[in-house]
N, C-alpha and C positions, 0 to 999 in steps of 0.2 A: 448259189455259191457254196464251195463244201469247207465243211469246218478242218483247218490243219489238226492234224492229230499228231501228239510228241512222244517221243522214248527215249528210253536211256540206250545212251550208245557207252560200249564196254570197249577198253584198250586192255584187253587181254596177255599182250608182250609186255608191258607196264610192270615193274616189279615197286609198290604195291599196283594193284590193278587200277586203272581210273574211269571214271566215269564220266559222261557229260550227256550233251542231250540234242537230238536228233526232228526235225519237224521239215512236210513238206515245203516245198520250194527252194527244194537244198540248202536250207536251215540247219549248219552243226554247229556244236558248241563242243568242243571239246576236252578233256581234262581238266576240268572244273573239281570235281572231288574224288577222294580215295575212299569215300563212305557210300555202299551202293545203296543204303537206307535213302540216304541225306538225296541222292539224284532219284530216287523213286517220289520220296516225298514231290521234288522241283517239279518233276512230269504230272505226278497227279494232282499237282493245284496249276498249272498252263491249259493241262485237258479238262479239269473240274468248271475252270472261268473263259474257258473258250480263248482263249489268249489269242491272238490276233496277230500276223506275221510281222505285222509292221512294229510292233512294242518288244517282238523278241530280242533284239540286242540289247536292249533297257533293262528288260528283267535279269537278263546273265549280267551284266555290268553290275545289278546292286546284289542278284546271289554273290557274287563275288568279293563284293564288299561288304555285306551285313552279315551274311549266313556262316 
């Protein structure tokens, strides 16, 4: 089985620009933050813990709320 791997996906036409985040099995989240730190950080802790397709709308739900 291969591991999903995520990115940050950029809305560029965005005026501020936003960000969100991108993973196989047509996985988007998007415009989650205007902080392209803040959505680098989100992708390197989902790809650090292997994060799993099936928990990914869990984790956007409490970035959403906590972060």
């Amino acid at each position: 089985m291969m591991e999903t791997r995520y990115e940050v996906l950029v809305e560029e036409k965005d005026s501020p620009m936003l960000f969100g985040v991108a993973g196989g099995e047509g996985l988007e989240a998007r415009r989650l933050t205007s902080d392209r730190a803040e959505a680098e950080r989100l992708v390197d802790a989902l790809n650090r813990n292997g994060l799993s397709p099936a928990h990914f709308w869990d984790v956007i739900e409490d970035f959403r709320h906590f972060w």
